[in-house]
C-alpha positions as a Markdown table, in Angstrom:
| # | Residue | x | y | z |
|---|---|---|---|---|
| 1 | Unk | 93.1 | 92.5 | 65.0 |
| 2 | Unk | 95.6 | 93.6 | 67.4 |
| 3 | Unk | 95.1 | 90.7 | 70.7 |
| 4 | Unk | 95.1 | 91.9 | 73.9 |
| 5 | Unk | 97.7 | 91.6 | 76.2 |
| 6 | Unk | 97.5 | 89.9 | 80.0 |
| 7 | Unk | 96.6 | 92.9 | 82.3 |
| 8 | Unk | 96.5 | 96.5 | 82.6 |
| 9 | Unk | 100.3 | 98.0 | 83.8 |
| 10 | Unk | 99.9 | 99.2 | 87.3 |
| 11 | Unk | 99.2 | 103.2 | 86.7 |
| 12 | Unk | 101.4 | 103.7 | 90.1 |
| 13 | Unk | 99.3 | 107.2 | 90.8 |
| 14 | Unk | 99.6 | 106.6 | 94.7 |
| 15 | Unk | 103.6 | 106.8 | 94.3 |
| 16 | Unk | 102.8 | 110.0 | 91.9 |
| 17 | Unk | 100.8 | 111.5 | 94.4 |
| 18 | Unk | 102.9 | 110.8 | 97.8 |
| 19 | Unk | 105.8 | 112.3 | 95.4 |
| 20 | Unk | 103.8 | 115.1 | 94.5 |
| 21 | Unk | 102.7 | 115.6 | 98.2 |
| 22 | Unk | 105.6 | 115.2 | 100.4 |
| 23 | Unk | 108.6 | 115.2 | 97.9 |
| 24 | Unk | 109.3 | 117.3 | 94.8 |
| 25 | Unk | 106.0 | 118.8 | 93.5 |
| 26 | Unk | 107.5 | 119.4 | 89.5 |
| 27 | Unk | 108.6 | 115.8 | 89.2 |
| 28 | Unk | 105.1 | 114.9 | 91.1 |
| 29 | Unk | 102.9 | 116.8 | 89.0 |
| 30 | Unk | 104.5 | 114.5 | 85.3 |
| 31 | Unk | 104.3 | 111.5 | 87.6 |
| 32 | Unk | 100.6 | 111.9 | 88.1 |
| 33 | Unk | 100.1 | 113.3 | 84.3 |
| 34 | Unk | 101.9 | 109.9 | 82.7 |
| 35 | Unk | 99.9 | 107.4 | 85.4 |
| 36 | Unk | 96.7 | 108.9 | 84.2 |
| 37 | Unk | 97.0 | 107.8 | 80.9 |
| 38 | Unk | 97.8 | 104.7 | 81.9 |
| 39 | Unk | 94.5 | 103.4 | 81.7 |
| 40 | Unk | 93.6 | 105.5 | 78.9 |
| 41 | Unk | 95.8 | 104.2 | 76.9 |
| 42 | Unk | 95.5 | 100.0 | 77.3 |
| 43 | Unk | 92.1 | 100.3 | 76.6 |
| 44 | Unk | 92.3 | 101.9 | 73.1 |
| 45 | Unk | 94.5 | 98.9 | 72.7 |
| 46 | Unk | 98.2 | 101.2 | 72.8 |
| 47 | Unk | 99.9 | 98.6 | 75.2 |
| 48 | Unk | 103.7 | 99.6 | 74.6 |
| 49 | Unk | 102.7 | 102.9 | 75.1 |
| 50 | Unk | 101.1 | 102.3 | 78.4 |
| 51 | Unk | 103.6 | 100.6 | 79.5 |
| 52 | Unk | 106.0 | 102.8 | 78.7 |
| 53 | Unk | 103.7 | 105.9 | 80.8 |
| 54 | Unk | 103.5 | 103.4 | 83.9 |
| 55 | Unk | 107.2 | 103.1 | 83.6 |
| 56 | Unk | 107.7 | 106.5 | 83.7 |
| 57 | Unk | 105.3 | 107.5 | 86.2 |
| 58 | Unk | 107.1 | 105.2 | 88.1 |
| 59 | Unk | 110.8 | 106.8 | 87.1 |
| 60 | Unk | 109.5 | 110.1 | 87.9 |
| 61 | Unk | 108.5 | 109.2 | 91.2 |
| 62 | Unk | 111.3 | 107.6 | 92.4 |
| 63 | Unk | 113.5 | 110.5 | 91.0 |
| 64 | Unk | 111.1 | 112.7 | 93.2 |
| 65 | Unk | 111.6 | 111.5 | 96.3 |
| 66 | Unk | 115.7 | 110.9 | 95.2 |
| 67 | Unk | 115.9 | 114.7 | 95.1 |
| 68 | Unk | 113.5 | 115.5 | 98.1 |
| 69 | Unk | 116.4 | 113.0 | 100.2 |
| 70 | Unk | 119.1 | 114.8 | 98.7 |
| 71 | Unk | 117.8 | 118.1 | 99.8 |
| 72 | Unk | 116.9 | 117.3 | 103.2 |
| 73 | Unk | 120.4 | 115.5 | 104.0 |
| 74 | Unk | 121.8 | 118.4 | 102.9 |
| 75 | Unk | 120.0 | 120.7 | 104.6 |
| 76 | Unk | 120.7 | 119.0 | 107.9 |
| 77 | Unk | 124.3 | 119.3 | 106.5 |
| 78 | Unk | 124.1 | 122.7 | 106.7 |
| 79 | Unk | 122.4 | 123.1 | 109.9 |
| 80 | Unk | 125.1 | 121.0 | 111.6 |
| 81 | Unk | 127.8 | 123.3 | 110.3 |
| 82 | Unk | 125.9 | 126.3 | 111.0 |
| 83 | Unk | 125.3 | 125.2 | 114.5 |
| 84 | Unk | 129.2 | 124.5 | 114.7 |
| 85 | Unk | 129.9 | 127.5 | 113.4 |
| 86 | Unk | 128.0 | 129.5 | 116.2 |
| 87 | Unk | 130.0 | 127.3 | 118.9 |
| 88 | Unk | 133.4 | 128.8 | 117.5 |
């Protein structure tokens, strides 16, 4: 019999979510699809295998919201040189 381990991983589906919301909806969407089975997993007793989905819930996530600030730096980038541009 396999014994269980301490606690459940944390799922991290509110970080999923906020990524999905207000960042990068692709990278949101697998976010929220690995923290589901979070729980899902642990309890039939797959506890690598959860962990490994919180962990990449939580990868995804961050990546999310790396992109997103990426894109809206450059973005205001651009809008400074195009706003420079018009000056000339």
């Amino acid at each position: 019999m396999i014994e269980r381990k301490e606690n459940c991983p944390d799922t991290n589906l509110v970080w999923a979510i906020l990524c999905t919301v207000l960042c990068c909806l692709p990278l949101g969407i697998v976010a929220i699809l690995k923290s589901t089975s979070v729980e899902k997993l642990w309890n039939q007793g797959r506890y690598d295998e959860a962990q490994k989905a919180a962990d990449d819930a939580k990868k995804y996530s961050i990546w999310g919201a790396v992109i997103a600030g990426i894109g809206i730096i450059l973005y205001i980038i651009l809008m400074v040189f195009a706003v420079v541009a018009g000056q000339m």
